[in-house]
FIFI-483183 format. One record per residue: residue in one letter; x negated, y, z of N, C-alpha, C, CB in turn. Coordinates in steps of 0.2 Angstrom, whole numbers, plus 2048, in hexadecimal, padded with zeros to 3 digits. Glycine has a CB too. Layout:
AXYZXYZXYZXYZ
...
This chain:
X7943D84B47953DD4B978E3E04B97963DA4C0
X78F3E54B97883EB4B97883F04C17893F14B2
X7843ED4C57833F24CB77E3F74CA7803EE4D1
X7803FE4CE77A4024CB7794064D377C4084C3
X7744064D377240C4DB7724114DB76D40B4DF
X7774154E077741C4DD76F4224E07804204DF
X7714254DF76C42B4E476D42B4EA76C4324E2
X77342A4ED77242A4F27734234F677642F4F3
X77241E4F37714164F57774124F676D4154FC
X77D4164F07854134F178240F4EC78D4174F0
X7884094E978B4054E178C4084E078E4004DF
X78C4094DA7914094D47914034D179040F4CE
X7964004D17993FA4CF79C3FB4C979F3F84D5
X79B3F94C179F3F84BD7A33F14BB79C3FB4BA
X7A73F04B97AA3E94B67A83E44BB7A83E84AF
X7AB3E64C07AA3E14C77AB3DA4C37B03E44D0
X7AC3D54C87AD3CE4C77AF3CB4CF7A73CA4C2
X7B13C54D07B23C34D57AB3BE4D57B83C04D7
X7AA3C04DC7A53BE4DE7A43BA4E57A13C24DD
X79F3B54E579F3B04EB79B3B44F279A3A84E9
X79A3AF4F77993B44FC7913B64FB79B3B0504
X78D3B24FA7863B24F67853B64F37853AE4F3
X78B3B74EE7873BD4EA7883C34ED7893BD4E3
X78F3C44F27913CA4F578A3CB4F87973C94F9
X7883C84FD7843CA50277C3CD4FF7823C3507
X77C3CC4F87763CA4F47793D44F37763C14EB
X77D3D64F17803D94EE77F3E14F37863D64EC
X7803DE4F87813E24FF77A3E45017853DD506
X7763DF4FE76E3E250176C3EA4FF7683DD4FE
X76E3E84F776D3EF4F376F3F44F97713F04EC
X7763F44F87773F84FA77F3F94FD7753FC4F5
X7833FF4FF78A3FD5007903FE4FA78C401505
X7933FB4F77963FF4F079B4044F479C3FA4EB
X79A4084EE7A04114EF7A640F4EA79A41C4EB
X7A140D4E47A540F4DD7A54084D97A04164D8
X7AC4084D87AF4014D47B24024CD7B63FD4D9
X7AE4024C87B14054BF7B63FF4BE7AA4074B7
X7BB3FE4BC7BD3FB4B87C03FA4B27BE3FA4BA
X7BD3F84AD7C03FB4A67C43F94A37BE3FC4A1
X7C83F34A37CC3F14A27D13EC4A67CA3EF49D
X7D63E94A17DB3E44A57D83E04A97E03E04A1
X7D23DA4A47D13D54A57CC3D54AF7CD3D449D
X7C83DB4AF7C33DA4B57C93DE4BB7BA3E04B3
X7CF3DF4BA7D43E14BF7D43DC4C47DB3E24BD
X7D53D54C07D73D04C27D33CE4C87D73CD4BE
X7CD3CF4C87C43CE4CC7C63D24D27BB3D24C7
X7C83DA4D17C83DF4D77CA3DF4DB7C93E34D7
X7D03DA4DB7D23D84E27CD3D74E57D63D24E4
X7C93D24E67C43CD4EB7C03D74EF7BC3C44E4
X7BF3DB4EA7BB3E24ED7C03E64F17B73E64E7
X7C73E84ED7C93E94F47CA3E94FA7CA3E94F4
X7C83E14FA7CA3DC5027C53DD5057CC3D3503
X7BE3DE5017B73E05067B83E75087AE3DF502
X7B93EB5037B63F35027BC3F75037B33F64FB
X7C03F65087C63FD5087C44025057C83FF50E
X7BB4065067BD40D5047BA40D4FC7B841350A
X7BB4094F77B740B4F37BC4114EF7B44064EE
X7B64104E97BC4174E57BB4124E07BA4214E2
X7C14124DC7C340F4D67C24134D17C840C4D6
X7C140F4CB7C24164C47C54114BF7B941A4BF
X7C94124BE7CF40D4BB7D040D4B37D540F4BE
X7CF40B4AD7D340C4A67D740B4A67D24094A3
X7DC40F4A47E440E4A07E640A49E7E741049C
X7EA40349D7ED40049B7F34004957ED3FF49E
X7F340348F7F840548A7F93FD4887F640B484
């Protein structure tokens, strides 16, 4: 998982993972996440646990063929 802080002090969150409460809060200091990339099937699985914190994020989603 790669966090990045934007210009205006959101996440960009790529290839999230699930994470414990420790790391969330560790996470949250930075900053608040906006933006959740996910690139494939496998890290879908993880994005549950961020939509249950982050109602408002934005997702960016890869196609699945």
């Amino acid at each position: 998982m790669t966090i990045y802080r934007m210009k205006n002090g959101g996440l960009w969150i790529h290839s999230c993972i699930a994470v414990n409460e420790q790391a969330l809060n560790a996470i949250l200091e930075l900053g608040n996440p906006e933006i959740l990339v996910i690139p494939n099937g496998f890290h879908r699985v993880d994005c549950s646990m961020w939509v249950i914190f982050f109602l408002f994020l934005f997702f960016l989603i890869n196609k699945i063929e």
